[in-house]
N, CA, C and O atoms as a DFTB+ gen file, in Angstrom:
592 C
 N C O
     1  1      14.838       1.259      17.943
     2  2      14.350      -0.093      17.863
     3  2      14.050      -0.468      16.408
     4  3      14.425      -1.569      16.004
     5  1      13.403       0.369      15.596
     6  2      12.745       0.194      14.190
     7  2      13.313       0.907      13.758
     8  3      13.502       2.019      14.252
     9  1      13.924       0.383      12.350
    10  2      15.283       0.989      11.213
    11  2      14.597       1.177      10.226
    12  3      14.982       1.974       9.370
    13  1      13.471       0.528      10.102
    14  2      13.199       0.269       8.547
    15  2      11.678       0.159       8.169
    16  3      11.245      -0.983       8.011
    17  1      10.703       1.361       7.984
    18  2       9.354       1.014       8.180
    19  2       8.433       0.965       6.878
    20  3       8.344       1.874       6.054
    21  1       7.801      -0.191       6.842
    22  2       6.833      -0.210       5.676
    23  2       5.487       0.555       6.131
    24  3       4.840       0.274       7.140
    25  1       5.196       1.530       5.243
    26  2       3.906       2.060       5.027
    27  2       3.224       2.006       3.909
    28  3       3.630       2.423       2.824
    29  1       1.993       1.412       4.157
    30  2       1.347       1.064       3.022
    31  2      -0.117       2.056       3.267
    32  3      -0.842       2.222       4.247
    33  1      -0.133       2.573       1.934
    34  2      -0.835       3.511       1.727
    35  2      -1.825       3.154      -0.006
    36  3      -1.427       2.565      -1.012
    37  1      -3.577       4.008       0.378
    38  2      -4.183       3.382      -1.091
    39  2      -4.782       5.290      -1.265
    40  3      -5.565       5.733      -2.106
    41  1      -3.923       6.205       0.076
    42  2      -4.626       7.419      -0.855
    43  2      -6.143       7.543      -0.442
    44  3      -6.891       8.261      -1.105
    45  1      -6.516       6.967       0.460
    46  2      -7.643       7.239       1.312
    47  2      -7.288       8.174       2.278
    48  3      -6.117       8.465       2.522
    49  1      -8.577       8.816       3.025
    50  2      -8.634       9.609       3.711
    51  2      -7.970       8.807       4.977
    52  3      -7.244       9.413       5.765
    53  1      -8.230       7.536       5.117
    54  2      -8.019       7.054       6.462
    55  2      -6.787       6.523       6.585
    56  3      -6.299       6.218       7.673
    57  1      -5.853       6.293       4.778
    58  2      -4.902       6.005       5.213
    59  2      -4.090       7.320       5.523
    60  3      -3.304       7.585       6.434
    61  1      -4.588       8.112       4.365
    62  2      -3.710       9.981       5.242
    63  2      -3.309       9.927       6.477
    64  3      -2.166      10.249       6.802
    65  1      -4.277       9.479       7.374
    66  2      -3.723      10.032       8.861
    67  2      -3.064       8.825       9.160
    68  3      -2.510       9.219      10.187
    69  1      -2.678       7.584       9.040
    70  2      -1.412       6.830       9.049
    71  2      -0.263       7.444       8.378
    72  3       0.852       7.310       8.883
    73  1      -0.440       8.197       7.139
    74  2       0.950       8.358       6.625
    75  2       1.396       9.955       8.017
    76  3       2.394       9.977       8.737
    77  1       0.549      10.782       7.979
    78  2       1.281      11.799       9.013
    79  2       2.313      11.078      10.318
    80  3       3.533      11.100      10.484
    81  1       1.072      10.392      11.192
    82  2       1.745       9.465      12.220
    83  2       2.780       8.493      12.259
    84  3       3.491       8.179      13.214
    85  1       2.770       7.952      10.806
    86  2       4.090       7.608      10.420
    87  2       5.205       8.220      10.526
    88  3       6.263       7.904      11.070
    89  1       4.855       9.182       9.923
    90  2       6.287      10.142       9.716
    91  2       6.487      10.305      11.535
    92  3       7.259       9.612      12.198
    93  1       5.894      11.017      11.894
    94  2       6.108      11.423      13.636
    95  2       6.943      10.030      14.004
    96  3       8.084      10.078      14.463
    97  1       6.315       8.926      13.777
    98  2       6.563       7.667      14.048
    99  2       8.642       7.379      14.131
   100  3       9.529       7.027      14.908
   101  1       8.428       7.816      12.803
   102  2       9.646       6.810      11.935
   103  2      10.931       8.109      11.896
   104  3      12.068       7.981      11.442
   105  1      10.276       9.432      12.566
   106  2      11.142      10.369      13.178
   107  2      11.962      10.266      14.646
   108  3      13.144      10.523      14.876
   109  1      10.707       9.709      15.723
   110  2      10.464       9.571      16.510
   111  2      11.831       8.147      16.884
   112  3      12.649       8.052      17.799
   113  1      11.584       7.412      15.910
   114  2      12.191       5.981      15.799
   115  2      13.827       5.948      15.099
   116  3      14.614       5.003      15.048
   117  1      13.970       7.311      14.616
   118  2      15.079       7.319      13.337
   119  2      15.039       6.978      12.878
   120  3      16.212       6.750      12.580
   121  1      14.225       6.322      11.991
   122  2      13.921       4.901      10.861
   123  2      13.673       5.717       9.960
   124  3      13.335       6.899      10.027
   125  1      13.976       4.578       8.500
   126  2      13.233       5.135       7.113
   127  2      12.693       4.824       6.541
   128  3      13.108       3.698       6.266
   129  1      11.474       5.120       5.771
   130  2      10.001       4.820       5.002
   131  2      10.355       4.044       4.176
   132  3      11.169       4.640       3.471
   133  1      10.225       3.039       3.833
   134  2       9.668       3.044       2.476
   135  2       8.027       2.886       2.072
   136  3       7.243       1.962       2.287
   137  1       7.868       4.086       1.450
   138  2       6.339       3.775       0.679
   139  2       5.876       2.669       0.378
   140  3       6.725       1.978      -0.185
   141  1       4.574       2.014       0.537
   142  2       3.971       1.161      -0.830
   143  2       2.409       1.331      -1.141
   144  3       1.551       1.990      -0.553
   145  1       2.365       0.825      -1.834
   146  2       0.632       0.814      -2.443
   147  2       0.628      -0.712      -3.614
   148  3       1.378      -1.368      -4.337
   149  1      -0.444      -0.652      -3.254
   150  2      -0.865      -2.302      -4.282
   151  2      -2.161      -1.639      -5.145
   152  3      -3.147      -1.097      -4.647
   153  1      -1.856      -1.853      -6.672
   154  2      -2.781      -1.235      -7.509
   155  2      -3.462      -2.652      -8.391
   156  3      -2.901      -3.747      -8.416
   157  1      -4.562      -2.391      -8.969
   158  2      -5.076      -3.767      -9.514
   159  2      -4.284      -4.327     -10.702
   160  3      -3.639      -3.819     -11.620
   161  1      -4.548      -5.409     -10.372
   162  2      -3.537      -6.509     -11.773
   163  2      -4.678      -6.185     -13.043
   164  3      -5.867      -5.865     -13.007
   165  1      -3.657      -6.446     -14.245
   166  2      -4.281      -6.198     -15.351
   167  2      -5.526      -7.913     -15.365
   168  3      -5.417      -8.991     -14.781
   169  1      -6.525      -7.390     -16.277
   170  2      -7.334      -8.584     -15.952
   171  2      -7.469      -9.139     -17.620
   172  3      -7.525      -8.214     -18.431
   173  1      -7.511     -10.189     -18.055
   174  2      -7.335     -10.469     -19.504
   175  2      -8.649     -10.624     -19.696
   176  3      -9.415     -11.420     -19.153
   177  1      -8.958      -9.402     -20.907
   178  2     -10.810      -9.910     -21.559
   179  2     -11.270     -10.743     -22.106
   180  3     -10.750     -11.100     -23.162
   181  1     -12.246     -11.290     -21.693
   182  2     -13.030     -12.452     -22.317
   183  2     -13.308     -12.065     -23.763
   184  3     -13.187     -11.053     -24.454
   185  1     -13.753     -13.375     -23.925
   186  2     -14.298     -13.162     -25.594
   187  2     -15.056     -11.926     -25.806
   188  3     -14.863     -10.940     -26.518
   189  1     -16.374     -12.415     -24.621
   190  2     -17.349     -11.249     -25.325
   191  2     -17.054      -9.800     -25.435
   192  3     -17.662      -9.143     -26.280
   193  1     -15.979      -9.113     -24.486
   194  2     -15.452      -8.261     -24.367
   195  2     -14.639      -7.803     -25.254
   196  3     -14.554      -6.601     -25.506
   197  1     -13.845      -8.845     -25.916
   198  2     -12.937      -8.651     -27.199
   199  2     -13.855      -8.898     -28.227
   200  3     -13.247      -8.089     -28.929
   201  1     -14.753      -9.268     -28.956
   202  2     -15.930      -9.422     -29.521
   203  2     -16.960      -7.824     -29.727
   204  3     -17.521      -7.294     -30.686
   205  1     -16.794      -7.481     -28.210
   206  2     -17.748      -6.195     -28.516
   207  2     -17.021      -5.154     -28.086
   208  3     -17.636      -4.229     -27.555
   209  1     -15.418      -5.061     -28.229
   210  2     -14.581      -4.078     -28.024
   211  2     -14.916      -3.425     -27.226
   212  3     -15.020      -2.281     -27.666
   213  1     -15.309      -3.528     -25.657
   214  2     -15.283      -2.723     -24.593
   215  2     -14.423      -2.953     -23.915
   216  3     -14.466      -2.409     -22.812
   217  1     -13.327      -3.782     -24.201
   218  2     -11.966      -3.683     -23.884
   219  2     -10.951      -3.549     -24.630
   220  3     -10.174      -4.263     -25.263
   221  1     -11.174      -2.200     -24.361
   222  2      -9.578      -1.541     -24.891
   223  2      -8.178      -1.295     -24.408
   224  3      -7.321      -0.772     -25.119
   225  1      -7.985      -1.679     -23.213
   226  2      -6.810      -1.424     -22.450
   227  2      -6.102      -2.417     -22.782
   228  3      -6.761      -3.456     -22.833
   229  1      -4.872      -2.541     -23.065
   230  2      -3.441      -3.527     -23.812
   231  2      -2.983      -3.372     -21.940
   232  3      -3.160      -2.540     -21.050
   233  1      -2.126      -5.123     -22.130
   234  2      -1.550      -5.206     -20.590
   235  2      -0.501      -3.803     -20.434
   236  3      -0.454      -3.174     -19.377
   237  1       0.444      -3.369     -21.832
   238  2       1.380      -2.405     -21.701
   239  2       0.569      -0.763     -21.220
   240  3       1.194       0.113     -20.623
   241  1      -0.962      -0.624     -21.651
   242  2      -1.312       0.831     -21.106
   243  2      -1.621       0.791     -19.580
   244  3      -1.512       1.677     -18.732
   245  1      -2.251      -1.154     -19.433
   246  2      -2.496      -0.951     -18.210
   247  2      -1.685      -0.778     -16.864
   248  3      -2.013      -0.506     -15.709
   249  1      -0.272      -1.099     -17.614
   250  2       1.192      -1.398     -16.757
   251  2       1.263       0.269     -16.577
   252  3       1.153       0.665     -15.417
   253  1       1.450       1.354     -17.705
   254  2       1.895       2.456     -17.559
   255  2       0.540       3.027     -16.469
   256  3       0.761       3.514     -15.361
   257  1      -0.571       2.879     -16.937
   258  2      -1.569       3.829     -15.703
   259  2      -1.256       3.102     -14.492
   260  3      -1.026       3.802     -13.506
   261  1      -1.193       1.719     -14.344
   262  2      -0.758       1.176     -12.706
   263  2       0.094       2.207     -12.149
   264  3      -0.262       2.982     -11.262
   265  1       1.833       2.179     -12.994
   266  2       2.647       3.518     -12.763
   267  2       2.159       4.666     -12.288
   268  3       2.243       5.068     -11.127
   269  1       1.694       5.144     -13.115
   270  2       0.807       6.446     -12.521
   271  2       0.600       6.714     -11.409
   272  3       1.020       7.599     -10.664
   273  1      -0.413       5.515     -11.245
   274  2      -1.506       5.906     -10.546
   275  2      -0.887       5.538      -8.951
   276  3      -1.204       5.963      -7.840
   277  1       0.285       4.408      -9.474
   278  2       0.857       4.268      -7.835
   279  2       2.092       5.315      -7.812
   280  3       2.785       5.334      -6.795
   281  1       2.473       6.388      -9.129
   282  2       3.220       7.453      -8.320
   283  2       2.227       8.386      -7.671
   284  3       2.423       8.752      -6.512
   285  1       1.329       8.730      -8.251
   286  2       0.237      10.286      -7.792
   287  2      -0.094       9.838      -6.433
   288  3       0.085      10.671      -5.544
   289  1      -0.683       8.325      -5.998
   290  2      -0.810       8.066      -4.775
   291  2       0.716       8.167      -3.602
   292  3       0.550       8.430      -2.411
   293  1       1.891       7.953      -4.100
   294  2       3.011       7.982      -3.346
   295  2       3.726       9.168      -3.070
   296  3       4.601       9.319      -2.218
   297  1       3.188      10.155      -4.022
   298  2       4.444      11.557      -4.348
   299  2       3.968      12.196      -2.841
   300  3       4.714      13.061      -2.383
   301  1       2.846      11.843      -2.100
   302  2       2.652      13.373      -1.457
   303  2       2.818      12.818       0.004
   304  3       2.558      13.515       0.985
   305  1       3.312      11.389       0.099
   306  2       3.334      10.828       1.122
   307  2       5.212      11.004       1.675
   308  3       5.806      11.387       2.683
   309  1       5.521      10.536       0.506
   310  2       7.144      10.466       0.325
   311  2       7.677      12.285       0.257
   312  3       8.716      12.589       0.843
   313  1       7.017      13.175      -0.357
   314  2       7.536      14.588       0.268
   315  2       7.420      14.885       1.129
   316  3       8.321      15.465       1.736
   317  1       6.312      14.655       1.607
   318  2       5.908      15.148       3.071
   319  2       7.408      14.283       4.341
   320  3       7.937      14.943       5.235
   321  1       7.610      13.452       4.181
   322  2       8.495      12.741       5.133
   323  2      10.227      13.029       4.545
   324  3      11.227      12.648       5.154
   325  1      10.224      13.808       3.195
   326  2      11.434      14.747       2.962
   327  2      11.755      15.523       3.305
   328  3      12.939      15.859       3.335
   329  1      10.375      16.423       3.903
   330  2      10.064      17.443       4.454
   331  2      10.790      17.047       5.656
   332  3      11.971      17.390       5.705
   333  1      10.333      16.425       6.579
   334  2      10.641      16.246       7.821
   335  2      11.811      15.566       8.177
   336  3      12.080      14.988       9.230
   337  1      12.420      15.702       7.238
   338  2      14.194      14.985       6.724
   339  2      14.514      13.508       6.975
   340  3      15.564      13.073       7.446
   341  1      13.392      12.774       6.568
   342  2      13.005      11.612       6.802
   343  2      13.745      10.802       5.347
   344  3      13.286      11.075       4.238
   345  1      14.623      10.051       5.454
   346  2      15.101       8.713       4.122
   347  2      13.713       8.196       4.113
   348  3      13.175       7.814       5.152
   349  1      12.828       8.167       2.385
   350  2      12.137       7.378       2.311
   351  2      12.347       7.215       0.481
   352  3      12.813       8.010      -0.335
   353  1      11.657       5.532       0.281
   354  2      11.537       5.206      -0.853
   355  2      10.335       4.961      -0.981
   356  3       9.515       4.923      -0.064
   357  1      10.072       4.719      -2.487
   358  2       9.223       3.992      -2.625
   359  2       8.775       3.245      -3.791
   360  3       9.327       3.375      -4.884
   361  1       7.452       2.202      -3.522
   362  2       7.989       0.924      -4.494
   363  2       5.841       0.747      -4.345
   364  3       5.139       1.076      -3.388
   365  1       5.499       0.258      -5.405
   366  2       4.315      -0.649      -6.054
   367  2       4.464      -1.750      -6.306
   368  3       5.548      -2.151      -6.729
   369  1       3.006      -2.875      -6.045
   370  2       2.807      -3.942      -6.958
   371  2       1.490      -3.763      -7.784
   372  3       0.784      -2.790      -7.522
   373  1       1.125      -4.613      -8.735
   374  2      -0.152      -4.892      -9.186
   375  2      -0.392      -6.116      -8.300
   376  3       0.223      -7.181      -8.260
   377  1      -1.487      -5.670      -7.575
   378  2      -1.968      -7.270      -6.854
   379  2      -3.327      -7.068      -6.325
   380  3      -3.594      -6.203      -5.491
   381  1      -4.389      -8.093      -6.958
   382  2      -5.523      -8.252      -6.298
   383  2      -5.287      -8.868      -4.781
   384  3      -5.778      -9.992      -4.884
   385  1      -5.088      -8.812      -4.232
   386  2      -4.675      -9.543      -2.863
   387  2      -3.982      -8.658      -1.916
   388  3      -3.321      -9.307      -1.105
   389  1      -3.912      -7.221      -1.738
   390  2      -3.023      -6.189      -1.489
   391  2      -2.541      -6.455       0.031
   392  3      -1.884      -5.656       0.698
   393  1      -2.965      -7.655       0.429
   394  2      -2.241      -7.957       1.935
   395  2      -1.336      -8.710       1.661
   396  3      -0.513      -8.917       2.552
   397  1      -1.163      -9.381       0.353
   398  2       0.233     -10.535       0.137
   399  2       1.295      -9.134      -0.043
   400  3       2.354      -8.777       0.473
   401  1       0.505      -8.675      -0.913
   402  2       1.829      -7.395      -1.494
   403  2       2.398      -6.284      -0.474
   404  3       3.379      -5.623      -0.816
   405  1       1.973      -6.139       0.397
   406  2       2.261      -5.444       1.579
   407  2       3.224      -6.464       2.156
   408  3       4.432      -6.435       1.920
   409  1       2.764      -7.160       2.750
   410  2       3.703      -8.479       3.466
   411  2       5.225      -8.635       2.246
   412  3       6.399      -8.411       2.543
   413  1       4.758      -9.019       1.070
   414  2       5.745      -8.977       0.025
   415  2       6.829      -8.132       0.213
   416  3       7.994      -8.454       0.450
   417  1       6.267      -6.831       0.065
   418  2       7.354      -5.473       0.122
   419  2       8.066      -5.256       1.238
   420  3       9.182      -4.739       1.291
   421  1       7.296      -5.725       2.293
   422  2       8.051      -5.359       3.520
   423  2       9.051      -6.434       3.787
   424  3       9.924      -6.236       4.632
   425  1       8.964      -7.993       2.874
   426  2      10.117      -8.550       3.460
   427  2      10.978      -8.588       2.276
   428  3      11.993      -9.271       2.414
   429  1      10.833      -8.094       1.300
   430  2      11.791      -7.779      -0.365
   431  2      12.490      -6.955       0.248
   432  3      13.653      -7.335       0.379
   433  1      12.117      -5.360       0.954
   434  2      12.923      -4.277       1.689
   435  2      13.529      -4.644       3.045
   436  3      13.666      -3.723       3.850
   437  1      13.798      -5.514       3.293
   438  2      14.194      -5.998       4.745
   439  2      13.500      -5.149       5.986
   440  3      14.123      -4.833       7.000
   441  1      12.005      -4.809       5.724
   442  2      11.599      -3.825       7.185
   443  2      11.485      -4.386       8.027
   444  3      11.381      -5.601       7.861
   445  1      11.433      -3.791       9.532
   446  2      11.418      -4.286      10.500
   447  2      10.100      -3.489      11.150
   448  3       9.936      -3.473      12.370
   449  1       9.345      -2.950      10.401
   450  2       8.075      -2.932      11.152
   451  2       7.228      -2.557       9.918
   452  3       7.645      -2.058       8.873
   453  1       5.705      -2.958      10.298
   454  2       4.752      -2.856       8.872
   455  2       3.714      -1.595       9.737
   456  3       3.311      -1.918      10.855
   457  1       3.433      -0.601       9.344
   458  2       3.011       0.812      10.203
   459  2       1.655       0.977       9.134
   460  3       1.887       1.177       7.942
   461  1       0.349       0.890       9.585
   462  2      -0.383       0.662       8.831
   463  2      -1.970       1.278       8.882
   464  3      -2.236       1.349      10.082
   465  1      -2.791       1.612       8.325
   466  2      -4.140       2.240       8.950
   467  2      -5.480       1.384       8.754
   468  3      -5.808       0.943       7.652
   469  1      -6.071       1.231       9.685
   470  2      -7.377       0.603       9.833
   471  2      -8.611       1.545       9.895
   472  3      -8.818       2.476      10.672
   473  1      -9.742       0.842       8.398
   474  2     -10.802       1.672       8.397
   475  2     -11.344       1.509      10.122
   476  3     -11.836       2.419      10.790
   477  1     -11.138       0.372      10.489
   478  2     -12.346       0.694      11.771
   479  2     -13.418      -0.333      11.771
   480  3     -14.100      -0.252      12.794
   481  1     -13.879      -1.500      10.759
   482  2     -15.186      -1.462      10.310
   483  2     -15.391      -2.493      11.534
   484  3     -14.530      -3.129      12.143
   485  1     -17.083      -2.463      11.750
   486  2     -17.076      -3.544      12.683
   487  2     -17.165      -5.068      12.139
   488  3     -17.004      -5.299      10.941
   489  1     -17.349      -5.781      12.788
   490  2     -17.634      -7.434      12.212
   491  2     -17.896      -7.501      10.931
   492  3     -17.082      -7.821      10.065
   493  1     -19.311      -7.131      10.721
   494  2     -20.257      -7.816       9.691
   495  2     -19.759      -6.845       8.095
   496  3     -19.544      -7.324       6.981
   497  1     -19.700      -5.485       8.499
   498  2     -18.748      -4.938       7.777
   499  2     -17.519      -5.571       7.267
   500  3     -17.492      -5.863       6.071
   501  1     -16.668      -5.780       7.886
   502  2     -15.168      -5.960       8.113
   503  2     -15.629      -7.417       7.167
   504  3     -14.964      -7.390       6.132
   505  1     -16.546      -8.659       7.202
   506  2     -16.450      -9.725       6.476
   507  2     -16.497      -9.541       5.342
   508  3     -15.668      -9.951       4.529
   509  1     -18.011      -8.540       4.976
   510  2     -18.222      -8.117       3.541
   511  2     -17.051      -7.679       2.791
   512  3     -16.514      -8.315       1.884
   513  1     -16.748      -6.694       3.184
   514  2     -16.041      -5.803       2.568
   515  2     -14.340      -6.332       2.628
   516  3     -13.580      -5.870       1.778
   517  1     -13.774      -7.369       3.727
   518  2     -12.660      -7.534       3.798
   519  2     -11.860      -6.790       4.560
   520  3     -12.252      -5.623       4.551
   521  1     -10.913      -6.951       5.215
   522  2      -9.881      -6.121       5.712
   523  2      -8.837      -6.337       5.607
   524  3      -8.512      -7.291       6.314
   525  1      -7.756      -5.768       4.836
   526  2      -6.402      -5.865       4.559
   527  2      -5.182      -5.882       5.737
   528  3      -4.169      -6.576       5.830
   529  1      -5.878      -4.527       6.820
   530  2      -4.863      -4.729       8.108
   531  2      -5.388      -6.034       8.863
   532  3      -4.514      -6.891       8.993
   533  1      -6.700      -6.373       9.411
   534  2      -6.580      -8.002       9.504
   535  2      -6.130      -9.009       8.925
   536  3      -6.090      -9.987       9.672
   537  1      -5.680      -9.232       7.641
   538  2      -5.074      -9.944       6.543
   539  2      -3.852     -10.148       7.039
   540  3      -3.403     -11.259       7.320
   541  1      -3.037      -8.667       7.217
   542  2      -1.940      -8.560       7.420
   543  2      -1.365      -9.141       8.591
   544  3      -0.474      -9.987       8.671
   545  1      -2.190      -8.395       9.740
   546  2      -1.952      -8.909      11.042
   547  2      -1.933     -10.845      10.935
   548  3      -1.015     -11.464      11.474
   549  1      -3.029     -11.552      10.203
   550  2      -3.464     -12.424      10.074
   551  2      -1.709     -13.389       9.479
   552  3      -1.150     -14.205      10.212
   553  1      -1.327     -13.109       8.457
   554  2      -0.355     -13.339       7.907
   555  2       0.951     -13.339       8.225
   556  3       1.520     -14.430       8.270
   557  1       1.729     -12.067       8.524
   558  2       2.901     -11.577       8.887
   559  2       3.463     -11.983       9.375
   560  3       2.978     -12.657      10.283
   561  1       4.668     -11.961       9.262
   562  2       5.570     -12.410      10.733
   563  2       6.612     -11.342      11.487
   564  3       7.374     -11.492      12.443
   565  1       6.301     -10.184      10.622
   566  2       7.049      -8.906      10.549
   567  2       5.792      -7.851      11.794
   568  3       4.605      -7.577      11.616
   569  1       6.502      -7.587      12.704
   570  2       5.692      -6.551      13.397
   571  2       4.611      -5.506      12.831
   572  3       4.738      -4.709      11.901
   573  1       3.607      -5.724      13.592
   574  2       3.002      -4.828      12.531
   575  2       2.395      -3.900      13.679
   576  3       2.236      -4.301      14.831
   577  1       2.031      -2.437      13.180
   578  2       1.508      -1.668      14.359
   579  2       0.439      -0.800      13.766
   580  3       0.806       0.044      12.948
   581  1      -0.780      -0.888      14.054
   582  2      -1.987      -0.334      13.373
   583  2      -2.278       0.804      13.946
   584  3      -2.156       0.943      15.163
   585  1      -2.670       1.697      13.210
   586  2      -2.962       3.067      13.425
   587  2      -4.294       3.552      13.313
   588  3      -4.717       3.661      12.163
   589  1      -5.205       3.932      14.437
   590  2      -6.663       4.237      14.090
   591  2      -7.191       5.442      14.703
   592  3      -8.355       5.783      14.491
């Protein structure tokens, strides 16, 4: 049924056990991964900040640690589903908004399902703090199937 699955992953404990079930998933399905993760956009310093040099990061160092930091989060998700002789890619954005960029990736990669993990939180939680798989669900038009 599903050829083509977006997993979006931030390298939490809670998304870990989405990426395992994925794989079972997208084995299960014959389908293939592609990875993602949404890392923060560079933010431009204010005066006072450039004034009292506590900003030192140039948009170009902050572009290369984004890199980084969204391979170290992807490498162990994407072996693990090599392992299990699973086709997977994978791909980053910088985006404060990490439910556009999820939605984004999954329709840039043509997927046909968005495979995803939910902290759980209840209500009053879930307002404060936000929820990205409600976002998603909220948004999408691409199937989405939450994992908890």
């Amino acid at each position: 049924m599903y050829k083509h699955i977006l997993i979006p992953t931030d390298g939490s404990e809670t998304a870990e056990k989405a990426v395992d079930a994925g794989i079972a998933f997208a084995r299960d399905a014959n389908a293939r991964i592609t990875w993602f993760t949404a890392v923060p956009e560079y933010v431009v310093p204010g005066e006072g900040e450039l004034l009292s040099r506590r900003h030192d990061v140039s948009l170009e160092a902050h572009n290369i640690r984004s890199r980084a930091l969204a391979e170290k989060i992807l490498a162990e998700p994407a072996r693990k589903a090599r392992a299990a002789g699973i086709a997977c890619a994978t791909d980053h954005a910088q985006s404060n908004q990490p439910y556009e960029a999820i939605i984004a990736a999954a329709t840039r990669h043509g997927c046909d399902l968005i495979f995803m993990s939910s902290h759980g939180r209840k209500v009053l939680p879930a307002l404060f703090f936000g929820s990205e798989t409600r976002d998603v669900l909220s948004h999408s038009t691409i199937p989405t199937l939450v994992y908890r």
